[in-house]
C-alpha positions, 0 to 999 in steps of 0.5 A: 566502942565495944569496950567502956569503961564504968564511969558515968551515972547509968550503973551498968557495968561493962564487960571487958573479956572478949567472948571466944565460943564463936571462935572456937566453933569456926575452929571446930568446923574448919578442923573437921572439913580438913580432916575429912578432905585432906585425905581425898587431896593426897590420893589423887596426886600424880608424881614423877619419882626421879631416877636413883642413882644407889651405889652397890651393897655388898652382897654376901651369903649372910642376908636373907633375900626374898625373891619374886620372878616374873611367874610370881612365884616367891622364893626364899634363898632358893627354895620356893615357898607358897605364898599363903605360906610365906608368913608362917616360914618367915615367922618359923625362919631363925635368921629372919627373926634374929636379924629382924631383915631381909632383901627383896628382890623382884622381878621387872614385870611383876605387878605391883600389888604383888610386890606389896602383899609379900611386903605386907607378909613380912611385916606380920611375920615381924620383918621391919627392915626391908631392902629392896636389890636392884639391878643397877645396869638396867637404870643405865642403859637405853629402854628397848625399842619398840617391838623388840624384847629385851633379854633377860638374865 
């Protein structure tokens, strides 16, 4: 037994707390091989995002939209803006700053990469809020047949 009691003539006392160090090390190493692989697990994941069905928000000449074209020229409202200055004018634009918002709007075949650095941009320019505008007629009609263009608005 690993456990006694101190009854009998041998004088020894025995020890009733359980000696928790080797746990604790196990813990210890377990905790550190997580956190170095969970993040290689989450990298290498592929997912199949399902289709989003939003209804329409109001548009009004109130919010401030930050659009992209196909060119990758970036534009607030309708004025086109350098993208190594897009930080600096939305920093300096008072309706950004206010409202702390604004909506993005961009092209189908823009890169993604591009996408993201505007929204990084906007973030060091103190944008928190993003809303992404879409085009909700192209979600629901039928992809364009191999070859052939699609047109464009």
């Amino acid at each position: 037994m690993g456990m006694g009691s101190n009854r009998g003539g041998s004088g020894r006392v025995t020890m009733s707390e359980i000696n928790v160090t080797p746990m604790v090390d196990v813990m210890l190493v377990l905790l550190i091989i997580f956190m170095v692989t969970a993040p290689l697990i989450q990298q290498g994941v592929k997912v199949n995002l399902p289709e989003a069905r939003a209804a329409a928000v109001e548009a009004s000449d109130k919010k401030l939209v930050l659009s992209i074209d196909a060119q990758k020229r970036v534009f607030i409202g309708e004025a086109e803006v350098p993208v190594e200055e897009l930080e600096t004018k939305l920093a300096s634009n008072a309706k950004a700053q206010a409202d702390k918002e604004l909506y993005l709007h961009a092209d189908r075949d823009v890169p993604y990469g591009v996408v993201v650095d505007v929204m990084a941009a906007a973030q060091r320019a103190g944008i928190t809020n993003v809303g992404m505008i879409t085009d909700p007629t192209s979600a629901t009609r039928a992809p364009a047949a191999k070859g052939k263009k699609e047109s464009r608005r």
